[in-house]
Each structure stands twice: as structure tokens, then as C-alpha cells.
N, CA, C and O atoms as CSV, one atom per row, in Angstrom:
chain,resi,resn,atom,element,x,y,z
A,1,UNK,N,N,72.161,93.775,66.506
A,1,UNK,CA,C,73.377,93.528,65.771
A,1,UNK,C,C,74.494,93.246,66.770
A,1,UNK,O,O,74.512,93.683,67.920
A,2,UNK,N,N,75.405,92.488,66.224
A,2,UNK,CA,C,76.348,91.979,67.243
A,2,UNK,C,C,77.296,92.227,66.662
A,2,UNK,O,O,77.276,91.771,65.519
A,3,UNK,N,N,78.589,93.025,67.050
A,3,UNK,CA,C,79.909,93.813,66.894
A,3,UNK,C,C,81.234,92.632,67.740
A,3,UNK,O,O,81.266,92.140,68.868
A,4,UNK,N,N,82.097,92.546,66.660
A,4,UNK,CA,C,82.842,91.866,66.835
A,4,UNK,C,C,84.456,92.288,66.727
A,4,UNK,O,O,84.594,93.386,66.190
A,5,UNK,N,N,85.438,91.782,67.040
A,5,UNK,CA,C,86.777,92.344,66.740
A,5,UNK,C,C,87.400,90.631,66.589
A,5,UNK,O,O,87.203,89.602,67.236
A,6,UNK,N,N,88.150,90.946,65.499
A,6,UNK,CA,C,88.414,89.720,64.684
A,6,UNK,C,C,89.896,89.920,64.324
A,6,UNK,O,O,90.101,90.947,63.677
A,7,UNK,N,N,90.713,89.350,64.533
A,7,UNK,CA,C,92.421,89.266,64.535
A,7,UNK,C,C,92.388,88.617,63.077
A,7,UNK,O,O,91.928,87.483,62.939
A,8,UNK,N,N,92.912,89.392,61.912
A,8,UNK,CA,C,92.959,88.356,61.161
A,8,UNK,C,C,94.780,88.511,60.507
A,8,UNK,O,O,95.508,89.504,60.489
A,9,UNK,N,N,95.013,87.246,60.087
A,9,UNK,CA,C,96.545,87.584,59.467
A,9,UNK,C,C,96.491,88.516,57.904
A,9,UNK,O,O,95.496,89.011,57.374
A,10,UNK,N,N,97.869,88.535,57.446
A,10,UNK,CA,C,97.797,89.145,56.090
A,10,UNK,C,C,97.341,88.946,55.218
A,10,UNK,O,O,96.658,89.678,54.500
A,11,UNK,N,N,97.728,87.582,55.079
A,11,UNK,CA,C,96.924,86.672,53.931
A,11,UNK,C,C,95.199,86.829,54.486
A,11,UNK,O,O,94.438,86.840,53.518
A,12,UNK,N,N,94.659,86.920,55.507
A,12,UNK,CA,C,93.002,86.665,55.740
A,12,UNK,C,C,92.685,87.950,55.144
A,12,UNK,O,O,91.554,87.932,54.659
A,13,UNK,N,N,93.245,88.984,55.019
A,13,UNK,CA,C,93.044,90.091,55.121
A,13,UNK,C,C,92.913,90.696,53.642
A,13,UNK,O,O,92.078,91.450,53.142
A,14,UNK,N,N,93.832,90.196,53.237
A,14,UNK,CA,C,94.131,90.437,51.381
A,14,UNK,C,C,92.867,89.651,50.981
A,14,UNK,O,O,92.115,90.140,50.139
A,15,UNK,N,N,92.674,88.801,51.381
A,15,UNK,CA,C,91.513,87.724,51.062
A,15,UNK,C,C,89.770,88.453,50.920
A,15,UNK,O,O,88.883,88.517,50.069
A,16,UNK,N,N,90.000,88.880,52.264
A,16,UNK,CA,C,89.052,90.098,52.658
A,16,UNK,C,C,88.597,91.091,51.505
A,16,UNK,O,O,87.510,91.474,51.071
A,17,UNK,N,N,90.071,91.354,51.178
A,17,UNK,CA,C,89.982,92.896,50.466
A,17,UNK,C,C,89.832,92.208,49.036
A,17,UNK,O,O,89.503,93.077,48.228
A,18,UNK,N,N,89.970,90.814,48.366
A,18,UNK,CA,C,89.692,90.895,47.443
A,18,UNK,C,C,87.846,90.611,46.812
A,18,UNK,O,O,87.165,90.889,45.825
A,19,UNK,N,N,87.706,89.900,48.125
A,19,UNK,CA,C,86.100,89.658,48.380
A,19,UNK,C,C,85.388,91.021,47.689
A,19,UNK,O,O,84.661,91.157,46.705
A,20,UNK,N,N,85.832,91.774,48.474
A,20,UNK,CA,C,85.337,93.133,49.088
A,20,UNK,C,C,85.328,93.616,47.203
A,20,UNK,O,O,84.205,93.853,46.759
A,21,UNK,N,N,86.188,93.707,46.481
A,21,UNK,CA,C,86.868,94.087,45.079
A,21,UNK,C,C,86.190,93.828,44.204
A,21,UNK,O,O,85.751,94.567,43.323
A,22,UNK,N,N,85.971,92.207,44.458
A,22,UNK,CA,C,85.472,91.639,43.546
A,22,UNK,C,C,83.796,91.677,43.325
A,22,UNK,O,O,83.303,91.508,42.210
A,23,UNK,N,N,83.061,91.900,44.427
A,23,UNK,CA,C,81.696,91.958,44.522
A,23,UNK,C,C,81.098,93.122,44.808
A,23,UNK,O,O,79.898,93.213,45.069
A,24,UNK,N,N,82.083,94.296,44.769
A,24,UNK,CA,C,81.886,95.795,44.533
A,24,UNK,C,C,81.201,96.320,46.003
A,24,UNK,O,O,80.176,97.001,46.034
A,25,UNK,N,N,81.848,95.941,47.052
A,25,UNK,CA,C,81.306,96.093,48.560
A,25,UNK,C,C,81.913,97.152,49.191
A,25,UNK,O,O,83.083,97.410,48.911
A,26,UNK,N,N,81.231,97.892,50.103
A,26,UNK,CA,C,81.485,99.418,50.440
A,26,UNK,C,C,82.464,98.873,51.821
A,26,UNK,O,O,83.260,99.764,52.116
A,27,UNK,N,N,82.575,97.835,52.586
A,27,UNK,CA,C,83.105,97.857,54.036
A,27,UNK,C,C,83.832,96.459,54.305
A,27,UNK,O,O,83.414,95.510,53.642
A,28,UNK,N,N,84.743,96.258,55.091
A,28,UNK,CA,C,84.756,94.665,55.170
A,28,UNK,C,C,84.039,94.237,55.657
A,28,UNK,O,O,84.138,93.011,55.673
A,29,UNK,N,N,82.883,94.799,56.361
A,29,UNK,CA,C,81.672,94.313,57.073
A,29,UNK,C,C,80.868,93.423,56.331
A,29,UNK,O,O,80.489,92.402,56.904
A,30,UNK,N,N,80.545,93.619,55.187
A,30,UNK,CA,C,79.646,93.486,53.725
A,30,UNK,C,C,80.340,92.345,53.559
A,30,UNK,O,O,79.783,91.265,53.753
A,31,UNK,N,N,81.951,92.440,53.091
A,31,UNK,CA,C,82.276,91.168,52.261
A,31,UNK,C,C,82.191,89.965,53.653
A,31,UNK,O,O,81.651,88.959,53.193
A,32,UNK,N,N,82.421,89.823,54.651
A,32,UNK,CA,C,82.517,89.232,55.872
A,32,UNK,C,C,80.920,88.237,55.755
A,32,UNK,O,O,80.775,87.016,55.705
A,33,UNK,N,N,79.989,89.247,55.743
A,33,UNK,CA,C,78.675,88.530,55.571
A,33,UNK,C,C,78.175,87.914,54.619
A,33,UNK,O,O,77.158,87.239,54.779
A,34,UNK,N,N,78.968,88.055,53.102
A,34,UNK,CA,C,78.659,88.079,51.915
A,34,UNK,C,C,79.855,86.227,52.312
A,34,UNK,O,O,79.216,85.175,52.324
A,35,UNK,N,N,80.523,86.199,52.423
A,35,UNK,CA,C,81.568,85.324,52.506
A,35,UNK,C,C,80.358,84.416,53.635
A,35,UNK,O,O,79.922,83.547,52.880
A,36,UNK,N,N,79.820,84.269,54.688
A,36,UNK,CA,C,78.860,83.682,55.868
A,36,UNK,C,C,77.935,83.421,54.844
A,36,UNK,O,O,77.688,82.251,54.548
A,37,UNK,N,N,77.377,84.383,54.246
A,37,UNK,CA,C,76.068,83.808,53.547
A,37,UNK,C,C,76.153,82.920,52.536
A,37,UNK,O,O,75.178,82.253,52.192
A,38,UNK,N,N,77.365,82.826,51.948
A,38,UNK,CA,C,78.062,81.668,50.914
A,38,UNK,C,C,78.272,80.335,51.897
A,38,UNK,O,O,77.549,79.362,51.684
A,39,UNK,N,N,78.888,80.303,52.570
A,39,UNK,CA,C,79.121,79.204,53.331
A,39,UNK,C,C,77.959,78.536,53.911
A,39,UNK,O,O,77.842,77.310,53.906
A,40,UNK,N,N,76.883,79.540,54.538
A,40,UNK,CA,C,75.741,78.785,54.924
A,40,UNK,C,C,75.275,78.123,53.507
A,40,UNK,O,O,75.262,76.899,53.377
A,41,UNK,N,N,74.912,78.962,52.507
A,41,UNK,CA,C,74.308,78.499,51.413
A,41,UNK,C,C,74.527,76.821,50.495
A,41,UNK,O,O,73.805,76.109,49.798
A,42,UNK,N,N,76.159,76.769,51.079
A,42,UNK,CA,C,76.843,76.246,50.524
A,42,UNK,C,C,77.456,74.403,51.407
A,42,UNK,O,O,77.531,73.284,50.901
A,43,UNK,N,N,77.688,74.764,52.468
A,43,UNK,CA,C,77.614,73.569,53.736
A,43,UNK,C,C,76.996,73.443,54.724
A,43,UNK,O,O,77.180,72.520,55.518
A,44,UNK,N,N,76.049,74.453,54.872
A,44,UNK,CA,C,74.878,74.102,55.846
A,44,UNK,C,C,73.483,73.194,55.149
A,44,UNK,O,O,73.116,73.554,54.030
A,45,UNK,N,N,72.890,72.272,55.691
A,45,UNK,CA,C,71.820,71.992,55.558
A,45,UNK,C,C,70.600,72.557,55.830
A,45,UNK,O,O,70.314,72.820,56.998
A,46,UNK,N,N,69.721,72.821,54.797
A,46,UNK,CA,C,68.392,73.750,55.378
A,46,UNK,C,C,67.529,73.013,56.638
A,46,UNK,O,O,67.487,71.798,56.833
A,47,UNK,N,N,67.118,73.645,57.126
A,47,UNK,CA,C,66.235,73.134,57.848
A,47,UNK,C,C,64.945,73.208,57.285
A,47,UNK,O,O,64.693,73.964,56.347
A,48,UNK,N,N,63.886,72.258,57.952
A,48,UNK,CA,C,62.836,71.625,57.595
A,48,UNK,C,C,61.684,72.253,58.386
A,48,UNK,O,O,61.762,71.720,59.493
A,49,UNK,N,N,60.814,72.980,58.391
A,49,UNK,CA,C,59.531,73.207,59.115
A,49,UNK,C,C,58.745,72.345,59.339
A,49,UNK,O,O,58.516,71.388,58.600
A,50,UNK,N,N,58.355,72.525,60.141
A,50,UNK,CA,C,57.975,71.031,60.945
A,50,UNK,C,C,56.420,70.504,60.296
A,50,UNK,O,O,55.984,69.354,60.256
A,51,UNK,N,N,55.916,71.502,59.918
A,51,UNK,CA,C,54.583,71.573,59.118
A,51,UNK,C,C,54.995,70.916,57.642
A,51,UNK,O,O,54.133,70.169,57.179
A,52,UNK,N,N,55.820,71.039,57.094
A,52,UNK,CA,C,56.207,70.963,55.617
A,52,UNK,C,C,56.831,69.163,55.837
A,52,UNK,O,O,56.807,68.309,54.950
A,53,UNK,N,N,57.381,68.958,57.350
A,53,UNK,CA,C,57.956,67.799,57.130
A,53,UNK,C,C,56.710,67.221,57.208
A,53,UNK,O,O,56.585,66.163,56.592
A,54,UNK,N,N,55.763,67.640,57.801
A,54,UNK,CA,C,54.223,66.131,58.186
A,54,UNK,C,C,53.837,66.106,56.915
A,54,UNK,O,O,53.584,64.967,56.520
A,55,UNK,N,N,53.655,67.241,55.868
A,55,UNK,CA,C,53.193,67.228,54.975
A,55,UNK,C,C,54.093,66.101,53.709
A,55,UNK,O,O,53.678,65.627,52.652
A,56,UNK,N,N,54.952,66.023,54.147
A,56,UNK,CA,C,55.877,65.067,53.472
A,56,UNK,C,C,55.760,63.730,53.877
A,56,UNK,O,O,55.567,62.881,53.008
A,57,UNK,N,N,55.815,63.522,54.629
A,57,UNK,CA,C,55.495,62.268,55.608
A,57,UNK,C,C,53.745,61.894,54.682
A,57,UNK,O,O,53.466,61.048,53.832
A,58,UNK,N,N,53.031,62.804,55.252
A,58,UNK,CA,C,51.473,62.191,54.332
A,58,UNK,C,C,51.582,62.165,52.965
A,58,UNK,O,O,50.644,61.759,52.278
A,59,UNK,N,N,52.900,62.655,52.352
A,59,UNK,CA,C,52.812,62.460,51.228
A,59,UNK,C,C,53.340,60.667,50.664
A,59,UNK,O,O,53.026,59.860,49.790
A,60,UNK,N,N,54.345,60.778,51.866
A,60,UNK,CA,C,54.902,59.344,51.066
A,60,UNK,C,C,54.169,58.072,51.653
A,60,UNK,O,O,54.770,56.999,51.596
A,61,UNK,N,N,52.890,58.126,52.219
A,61,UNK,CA,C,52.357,57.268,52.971
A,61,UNK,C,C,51.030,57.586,52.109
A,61,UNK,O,O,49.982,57.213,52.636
A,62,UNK,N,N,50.949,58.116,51.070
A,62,UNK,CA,C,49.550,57.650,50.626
A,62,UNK,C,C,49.609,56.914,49.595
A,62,UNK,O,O,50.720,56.500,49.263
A,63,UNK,N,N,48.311,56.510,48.727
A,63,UNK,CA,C,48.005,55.745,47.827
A,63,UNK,C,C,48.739,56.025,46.450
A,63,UNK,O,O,48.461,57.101,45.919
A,64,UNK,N,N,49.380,55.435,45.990
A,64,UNK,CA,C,49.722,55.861,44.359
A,64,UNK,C,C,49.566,54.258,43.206
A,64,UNK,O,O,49.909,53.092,43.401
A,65,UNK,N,N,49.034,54.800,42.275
A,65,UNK,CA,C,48.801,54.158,40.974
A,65,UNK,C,C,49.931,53.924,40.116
A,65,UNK,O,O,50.556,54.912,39.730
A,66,UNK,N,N,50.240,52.950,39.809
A,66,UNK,CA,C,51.121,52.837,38.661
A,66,UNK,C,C,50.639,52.977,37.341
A,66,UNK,O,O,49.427,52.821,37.199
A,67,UNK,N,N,51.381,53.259,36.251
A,67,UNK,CA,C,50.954,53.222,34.900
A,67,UNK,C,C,51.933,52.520,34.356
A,67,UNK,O,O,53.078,52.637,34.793
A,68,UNK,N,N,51.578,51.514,33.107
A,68,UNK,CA,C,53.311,51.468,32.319
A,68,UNK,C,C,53.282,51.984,31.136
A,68,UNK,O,O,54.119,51.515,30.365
A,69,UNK,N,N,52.366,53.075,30.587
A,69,UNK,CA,C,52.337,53.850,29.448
A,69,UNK,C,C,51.966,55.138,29.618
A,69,UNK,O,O,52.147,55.509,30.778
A,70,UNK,N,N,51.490,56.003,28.860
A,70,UNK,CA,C,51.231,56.752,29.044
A,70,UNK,C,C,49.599,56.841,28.448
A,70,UNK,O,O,48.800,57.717,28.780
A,71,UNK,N,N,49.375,55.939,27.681
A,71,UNK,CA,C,48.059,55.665,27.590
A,71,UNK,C,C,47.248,55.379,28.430
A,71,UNK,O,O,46.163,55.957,28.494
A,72,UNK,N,N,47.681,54.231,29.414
A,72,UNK,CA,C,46.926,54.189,30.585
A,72,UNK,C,C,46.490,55.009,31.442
A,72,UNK,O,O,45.464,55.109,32.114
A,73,UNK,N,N,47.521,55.638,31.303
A,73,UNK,CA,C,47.269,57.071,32.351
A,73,UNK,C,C,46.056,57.944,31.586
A,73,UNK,O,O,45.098,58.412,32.199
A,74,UNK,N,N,46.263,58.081,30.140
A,74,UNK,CA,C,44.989,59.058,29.329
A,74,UNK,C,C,43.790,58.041,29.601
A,74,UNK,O,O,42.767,58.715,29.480
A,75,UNK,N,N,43.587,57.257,29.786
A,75,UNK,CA,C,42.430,56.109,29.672
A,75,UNK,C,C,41.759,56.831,31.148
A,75,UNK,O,O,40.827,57.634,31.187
A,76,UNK,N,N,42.481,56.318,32.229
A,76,UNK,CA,C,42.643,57.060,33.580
A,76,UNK,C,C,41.975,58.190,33.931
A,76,UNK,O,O,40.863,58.301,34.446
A,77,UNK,N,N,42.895,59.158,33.546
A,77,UNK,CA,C,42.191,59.893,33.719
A,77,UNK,C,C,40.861,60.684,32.790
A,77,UNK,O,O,40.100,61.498,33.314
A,78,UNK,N,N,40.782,60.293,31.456
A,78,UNK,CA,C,39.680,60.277,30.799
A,78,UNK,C,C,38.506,59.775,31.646
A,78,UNK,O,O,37.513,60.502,31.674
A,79,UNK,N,N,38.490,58.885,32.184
A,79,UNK,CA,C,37.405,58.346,32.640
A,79,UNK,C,C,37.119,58.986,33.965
A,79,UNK,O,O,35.991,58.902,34.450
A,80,UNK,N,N,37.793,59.428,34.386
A,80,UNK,CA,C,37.076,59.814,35.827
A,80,UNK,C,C,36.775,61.830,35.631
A,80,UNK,O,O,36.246,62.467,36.542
């Protein structure tokens, strides 16, 4: 865990404490992370595992069938 000391103004602070109020949090520690875990959630992009991306990659590089009904498709797969 990594311990920090953080200058914040009045207004950051009220801000803090309403976080803290509103989501029923025991410390400003809580709302601080609770506020990080929103922001990641929220403007970070996930990252991709590198296994999941090949698997994507072989996905859009294989064979696909068209149908223009939905009959065709029952014909389809009826038969095989």
C-alpha cells in the first residue's frame, strides 16, 4: 500500500466529504478510491489480453456465410 499526503483546498475537501456522505464511507481514504475507481471505470480504456486479442483477430479472419432470411439459415442448418 502506498500512503500519500495530499494538499487539498476547501472546496476539494467539502467535495471529499460529500463523496464520503453520500456513499456511506467510514474514511476519506474510501471515498478517494471510490472517486479513482469511477474515473478509471469511466475514462480509462480497458486493456486487452493479449490471448483474447489473437482470439479476436482469428475471429475476424475466418469464414462466414451469409443468409438473407431466416429460412435459409433453418434449411442450413437442418441439413448438416
Amino acid at each position: 500500500m502506498v500512503q500519500a499526503i495530499i494538499n487539498l483546498n476547501e472546496h476539494e475537501n467539502r467535495v471529499l466529504q460529500i463523496v464520503r456522505g453520500k456513499f456511506g464511507l467510514r474514511n476519506k481514504t474510501e471515498a478517494i478510491n471510490l472517486i479513482i475507481n469511477k474515473f478509471e471505470e469511466h475514462f480509462l480504456e480497458p486493456e486487452l489480453r493479449p490471448e483474447y486479442e489473437k482470439e479476436l483477430l482469428k475471429i475476424d479472419k475466418g469464414k462466414f456465410k451469409r443468409f438473407s432470411n431466416v429460412e435459409e439459415l433453418r434449411r442450413e442448418i437442418e441439413n448438416v
